[in-house]
MMTF fields as JSON, N, C-alpha, C and O atoms, coordinates in Angstrom:
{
  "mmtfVersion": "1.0.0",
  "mmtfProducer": "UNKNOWN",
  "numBonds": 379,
  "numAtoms": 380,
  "numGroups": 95,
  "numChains": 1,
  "numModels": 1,
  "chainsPerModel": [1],
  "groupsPerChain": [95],
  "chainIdList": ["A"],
  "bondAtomList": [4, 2, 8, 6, 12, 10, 16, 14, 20, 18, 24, 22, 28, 26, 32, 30, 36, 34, 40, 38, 44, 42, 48, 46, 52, 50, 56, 54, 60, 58, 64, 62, 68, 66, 72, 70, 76, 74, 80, 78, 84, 82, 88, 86, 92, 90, 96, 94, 100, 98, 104, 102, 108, 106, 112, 110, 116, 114, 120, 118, 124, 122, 128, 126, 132, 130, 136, 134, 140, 138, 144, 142, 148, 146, 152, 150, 156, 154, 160, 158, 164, 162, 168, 166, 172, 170, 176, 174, 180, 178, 184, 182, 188, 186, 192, 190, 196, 194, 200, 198, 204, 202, 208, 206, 212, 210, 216, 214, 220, 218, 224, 222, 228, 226, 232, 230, 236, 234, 240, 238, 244, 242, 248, 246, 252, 250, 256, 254, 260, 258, 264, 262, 268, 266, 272, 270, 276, 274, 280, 278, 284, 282, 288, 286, 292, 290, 296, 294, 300, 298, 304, 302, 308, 306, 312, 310, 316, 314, 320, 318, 324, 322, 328, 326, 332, 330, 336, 334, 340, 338, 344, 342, 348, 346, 352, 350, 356, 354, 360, 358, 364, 362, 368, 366, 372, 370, 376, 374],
  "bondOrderList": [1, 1, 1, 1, 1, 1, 1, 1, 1, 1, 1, 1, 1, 1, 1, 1, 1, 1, 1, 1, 1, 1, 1, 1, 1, 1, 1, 1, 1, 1, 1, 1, 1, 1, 1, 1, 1, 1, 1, 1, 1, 1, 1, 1, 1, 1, 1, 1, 1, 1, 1, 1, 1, 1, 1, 1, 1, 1, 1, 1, 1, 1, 1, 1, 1, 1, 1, 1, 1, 1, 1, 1, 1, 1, 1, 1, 1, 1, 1, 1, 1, 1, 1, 1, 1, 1, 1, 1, 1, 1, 1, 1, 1, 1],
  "groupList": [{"groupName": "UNK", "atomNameList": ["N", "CA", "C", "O"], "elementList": ["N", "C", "C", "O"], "formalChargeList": [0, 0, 0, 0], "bondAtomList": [1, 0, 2, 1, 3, 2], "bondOrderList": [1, 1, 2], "singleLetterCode": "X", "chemCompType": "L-PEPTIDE LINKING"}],
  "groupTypeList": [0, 0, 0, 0, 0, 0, 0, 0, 0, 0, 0, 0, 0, 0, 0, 0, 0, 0, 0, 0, 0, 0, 0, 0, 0, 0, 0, 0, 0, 0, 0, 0, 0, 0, 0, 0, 0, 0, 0, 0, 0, 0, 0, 0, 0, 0, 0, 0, 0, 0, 0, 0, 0, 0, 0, 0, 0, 0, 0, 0, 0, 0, 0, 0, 0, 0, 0, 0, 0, 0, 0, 0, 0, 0, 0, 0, 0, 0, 0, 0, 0, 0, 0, 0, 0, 0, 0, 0, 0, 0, 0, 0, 0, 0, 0],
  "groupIdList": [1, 2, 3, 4, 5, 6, 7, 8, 9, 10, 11, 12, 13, 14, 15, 16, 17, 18, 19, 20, 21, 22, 23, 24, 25, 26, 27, 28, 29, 30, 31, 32, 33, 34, 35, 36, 37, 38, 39, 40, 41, 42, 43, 44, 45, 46, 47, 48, 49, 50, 51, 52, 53, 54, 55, 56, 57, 58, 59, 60, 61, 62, 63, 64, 65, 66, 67, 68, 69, 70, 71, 72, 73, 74, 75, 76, 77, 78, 79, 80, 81, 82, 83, 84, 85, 86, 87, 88, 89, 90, 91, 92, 93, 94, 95],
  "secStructList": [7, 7, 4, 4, 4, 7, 7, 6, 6, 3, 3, 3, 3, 7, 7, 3, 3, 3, 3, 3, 3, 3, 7, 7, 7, 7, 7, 3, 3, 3, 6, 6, 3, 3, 3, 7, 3, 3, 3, 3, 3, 3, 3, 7, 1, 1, 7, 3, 3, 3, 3, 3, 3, 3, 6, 6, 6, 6, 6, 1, 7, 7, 6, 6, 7, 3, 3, 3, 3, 3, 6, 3, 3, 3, 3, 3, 3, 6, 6, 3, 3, 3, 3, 3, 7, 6, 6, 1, 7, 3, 3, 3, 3, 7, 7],
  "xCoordList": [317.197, 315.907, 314.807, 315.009, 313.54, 312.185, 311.665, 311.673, 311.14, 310.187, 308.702, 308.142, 308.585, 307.956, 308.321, 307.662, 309.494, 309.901, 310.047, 310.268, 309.728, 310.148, 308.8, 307.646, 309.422, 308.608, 308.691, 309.816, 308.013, 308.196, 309.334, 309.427, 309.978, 311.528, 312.291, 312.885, 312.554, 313.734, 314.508, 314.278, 315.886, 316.838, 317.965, 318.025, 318.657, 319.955, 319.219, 319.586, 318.422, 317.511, 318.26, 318.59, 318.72, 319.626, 318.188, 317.161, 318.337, 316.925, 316.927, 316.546, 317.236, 317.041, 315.163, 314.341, 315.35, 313.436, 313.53, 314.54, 312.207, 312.091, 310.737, 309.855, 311.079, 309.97, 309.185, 309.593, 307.796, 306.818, 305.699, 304.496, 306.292, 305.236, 305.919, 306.389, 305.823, 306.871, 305.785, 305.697, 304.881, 304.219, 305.072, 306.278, 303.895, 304.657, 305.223, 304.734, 305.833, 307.171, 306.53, 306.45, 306.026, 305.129, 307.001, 308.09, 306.566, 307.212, 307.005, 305.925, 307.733, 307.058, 308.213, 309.264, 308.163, 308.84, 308.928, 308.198, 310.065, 310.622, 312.058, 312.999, 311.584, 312.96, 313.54, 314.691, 312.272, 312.796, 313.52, 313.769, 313.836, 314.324, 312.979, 312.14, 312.687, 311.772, 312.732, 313.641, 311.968, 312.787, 311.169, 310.003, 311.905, 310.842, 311.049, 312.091, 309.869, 309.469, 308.416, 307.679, 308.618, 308.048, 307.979, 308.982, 306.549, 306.447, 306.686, 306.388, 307.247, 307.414, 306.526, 306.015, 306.439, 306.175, 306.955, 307.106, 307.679, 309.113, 308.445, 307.738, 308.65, 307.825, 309.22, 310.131, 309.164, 310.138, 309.087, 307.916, 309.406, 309.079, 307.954, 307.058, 307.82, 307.48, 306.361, 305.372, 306.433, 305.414, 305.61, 306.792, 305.029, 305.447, 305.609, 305.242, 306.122, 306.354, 306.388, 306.865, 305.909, 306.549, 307.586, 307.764, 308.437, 309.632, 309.41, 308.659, 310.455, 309.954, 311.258, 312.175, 311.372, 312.035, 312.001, 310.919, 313.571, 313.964, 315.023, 316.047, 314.399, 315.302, 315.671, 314.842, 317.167, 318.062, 317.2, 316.494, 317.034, 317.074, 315.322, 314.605, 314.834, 313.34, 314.064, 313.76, 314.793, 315.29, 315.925, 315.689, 316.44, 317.125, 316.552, 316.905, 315.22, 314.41, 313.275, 312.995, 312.722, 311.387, 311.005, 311.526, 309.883, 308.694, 309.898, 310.468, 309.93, 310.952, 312.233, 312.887, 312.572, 313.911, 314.564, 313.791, 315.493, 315.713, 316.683, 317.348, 316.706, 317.565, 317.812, 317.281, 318.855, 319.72, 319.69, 320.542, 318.8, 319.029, 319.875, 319.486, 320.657, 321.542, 321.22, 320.849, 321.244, 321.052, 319.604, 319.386, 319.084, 317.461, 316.91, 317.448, 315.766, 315.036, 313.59, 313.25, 312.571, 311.311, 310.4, 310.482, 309.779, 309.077, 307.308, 306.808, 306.918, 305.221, 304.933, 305.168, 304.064, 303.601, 301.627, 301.156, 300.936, 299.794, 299.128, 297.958, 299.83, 299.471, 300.087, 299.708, 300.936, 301.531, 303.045, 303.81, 303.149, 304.65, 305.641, 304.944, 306.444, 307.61, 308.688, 309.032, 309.412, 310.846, 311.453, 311.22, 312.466, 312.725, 314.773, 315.377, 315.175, 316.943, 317.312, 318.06, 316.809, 316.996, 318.657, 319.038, 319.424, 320.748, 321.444, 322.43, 321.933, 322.815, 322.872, 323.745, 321.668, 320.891, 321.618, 322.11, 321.669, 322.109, 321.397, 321.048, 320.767, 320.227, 320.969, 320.579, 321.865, 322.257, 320.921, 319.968, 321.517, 320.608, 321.077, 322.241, 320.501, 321.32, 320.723, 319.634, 321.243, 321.35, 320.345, 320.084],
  "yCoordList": [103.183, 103.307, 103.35, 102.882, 103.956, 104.066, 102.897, 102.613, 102.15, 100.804, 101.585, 101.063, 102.476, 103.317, 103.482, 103.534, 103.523, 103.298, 102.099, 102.099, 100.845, 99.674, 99.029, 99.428, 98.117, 98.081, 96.422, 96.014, 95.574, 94.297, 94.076, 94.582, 93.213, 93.662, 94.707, 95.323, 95.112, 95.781, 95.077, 93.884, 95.617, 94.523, 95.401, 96.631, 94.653, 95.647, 96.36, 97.513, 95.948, 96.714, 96.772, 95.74, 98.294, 98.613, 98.894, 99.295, 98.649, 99.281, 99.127, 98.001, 99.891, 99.847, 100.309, 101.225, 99.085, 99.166, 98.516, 98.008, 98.625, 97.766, 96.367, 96.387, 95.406, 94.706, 94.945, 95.114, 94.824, 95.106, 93.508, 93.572, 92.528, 91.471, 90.024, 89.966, 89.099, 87.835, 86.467, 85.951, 85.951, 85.319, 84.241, 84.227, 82.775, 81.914, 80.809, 80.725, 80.346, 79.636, 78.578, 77.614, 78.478, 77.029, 76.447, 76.857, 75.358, 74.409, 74.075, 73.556, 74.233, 73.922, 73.204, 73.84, 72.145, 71.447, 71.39, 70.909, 72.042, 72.819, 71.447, 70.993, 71.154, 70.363, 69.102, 68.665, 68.582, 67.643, 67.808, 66.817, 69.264, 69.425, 70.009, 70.68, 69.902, 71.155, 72.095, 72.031, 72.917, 74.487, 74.966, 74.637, 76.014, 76.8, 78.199, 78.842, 78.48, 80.351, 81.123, 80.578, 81.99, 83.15, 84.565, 85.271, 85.034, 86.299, 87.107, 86.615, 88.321, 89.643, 90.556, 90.395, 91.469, 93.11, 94.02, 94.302, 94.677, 95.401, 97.271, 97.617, 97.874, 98.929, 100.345, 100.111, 101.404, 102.373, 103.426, 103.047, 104.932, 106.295, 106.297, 107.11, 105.557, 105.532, 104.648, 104.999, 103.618, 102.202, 101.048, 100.819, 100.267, 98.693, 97.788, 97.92, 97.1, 95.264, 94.265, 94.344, 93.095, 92.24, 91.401, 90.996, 91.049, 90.51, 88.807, 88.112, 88.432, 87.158, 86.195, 85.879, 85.816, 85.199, 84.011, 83.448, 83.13, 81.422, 81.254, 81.909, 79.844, 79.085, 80.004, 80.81, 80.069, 80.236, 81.571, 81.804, 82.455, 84.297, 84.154, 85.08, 83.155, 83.552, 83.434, 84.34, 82.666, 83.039, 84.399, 85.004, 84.726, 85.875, 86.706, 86.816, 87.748, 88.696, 87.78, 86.588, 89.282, 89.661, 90.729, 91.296, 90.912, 92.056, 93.27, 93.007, 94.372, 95.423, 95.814, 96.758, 94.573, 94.226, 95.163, 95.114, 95.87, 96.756, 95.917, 94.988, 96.426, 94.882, 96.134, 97.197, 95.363, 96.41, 95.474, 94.589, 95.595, 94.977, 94.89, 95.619, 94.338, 94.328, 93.614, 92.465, 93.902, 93.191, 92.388, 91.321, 92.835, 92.201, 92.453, 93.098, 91.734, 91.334, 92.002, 91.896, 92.764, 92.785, 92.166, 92.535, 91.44, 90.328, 90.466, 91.46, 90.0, 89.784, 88.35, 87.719, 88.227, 86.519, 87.208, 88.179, 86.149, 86.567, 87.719, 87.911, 88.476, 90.185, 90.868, 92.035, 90.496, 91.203, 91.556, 90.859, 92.649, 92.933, 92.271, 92.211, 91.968, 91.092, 91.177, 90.954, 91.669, 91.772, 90.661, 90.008, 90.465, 88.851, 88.62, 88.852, 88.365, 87.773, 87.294, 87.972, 86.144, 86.006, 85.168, 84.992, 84.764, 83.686, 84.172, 83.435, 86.05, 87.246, 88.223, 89.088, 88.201, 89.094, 88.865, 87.776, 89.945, 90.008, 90.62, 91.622, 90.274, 90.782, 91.503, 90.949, 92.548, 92.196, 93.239, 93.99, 92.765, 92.819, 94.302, 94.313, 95.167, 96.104, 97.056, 97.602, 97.19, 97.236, 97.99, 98.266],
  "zCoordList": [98.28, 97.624, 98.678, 99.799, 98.305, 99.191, 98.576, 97.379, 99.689, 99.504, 98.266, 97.302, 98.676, 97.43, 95.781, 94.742, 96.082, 94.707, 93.49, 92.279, 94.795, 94.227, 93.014, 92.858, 92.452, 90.926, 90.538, 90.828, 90.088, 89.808, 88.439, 87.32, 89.081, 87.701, 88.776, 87.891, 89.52, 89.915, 89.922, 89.723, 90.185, 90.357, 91.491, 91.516, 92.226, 92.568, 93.705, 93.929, 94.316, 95.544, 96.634, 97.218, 97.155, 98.529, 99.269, 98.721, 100.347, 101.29, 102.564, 102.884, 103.544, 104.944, 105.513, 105.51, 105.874, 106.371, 107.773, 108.259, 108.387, 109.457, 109.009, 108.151, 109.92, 109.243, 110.983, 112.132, 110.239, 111.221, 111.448, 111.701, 111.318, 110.908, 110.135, 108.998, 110.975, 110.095, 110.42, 111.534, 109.024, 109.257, 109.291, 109.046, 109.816, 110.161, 109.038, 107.912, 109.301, 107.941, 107.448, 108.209, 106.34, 105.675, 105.379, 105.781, 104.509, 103.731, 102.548, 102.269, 101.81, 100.311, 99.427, 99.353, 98.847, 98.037, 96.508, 95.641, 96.494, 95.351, 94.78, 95.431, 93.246, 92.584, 93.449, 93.437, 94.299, 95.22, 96.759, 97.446, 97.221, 97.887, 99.176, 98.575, 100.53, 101.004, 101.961, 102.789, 101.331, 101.758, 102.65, 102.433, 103.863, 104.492, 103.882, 103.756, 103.561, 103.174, 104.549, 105.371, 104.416, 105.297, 104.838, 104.734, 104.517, 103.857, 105.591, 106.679, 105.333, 106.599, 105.867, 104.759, 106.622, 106.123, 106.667, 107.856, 105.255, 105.489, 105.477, 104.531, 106.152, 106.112, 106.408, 107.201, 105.819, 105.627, 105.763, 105.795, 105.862, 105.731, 104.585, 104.808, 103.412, 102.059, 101.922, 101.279, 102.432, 102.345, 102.533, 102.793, 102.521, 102.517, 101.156, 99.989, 101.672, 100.72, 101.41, 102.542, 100.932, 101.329, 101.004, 99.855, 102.147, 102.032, 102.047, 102.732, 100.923, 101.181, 102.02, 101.262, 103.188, 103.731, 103.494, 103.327, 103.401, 103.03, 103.879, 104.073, 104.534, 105.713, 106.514, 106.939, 106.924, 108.277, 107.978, 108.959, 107.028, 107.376, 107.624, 107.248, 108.158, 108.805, 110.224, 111.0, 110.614, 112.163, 112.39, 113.435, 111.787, 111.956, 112.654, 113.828, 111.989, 112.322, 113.165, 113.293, 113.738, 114.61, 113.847, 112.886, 114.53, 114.309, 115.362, 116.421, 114.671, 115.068, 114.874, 115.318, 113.84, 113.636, 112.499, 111.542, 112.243, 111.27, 110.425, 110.883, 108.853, 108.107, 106.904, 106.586, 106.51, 105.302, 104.301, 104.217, 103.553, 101.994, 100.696, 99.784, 100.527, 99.194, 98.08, 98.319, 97.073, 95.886, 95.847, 95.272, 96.277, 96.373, 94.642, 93.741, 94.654, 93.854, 94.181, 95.359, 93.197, 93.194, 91.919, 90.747, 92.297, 91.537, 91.524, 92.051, 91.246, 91.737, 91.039, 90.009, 92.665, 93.277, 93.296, 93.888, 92.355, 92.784, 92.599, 92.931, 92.087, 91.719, 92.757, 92.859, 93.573, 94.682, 94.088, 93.421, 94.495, 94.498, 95.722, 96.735, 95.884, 96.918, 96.319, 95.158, 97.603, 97.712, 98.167, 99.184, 97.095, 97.817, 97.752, 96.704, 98.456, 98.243, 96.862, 96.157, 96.455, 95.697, 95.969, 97.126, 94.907, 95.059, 95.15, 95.149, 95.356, 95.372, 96.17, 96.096, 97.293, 97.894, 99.171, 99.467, 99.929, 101.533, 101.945, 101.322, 103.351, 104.403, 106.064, 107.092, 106.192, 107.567, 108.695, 108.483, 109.673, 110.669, 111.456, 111.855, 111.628, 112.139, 113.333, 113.157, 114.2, 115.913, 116.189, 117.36]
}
């Protein structure tokens, strides 16, 4: 899919993008537990989104980093559209 194409409610999101931008990781305490989040900006031929990164997969990437999306999620936070993993979602990292 083109990051262009994506829609709040997608589901099943394949997408090879690069992210151009990985702000820095707040903390936020969710059900008793705190988890770190980090919005990126995932940018393709088509446009951008933002990606929403949790825990270990904010280490993963940098700014330049190219990432293959599986089973992602598009949602909207705030009036924003975001692409996010989600409990099914894979990210790999690719060379």
């Amino acid at each position: 899919m083109k990051i262009s194409e994506l829609k709040a409610g997608t589901g099943n999101v394949e997408v090879k993008a690069e992210i151009t931008d990985v702000e820095s990781p707040r903390e936020i305490n969710k059900n008793g537990r705190v988890l770190r989040v980090a919005n990126a900006t995932l940018k393709d031929a088509s446009g951008t989104i933002t990606l929403v990164l949790w825990n270990d997969d904010i280490d993963k990437v940098q700014a330049g980093s190219v990432v293959h999306i599986t089973n992602g999620y598009v949602n909207s936070w705030q009036d924003k559209t975001q692409l996010t993993l989600g409990k099914f979602g894979k990210m790999e990292i690719m060379e």
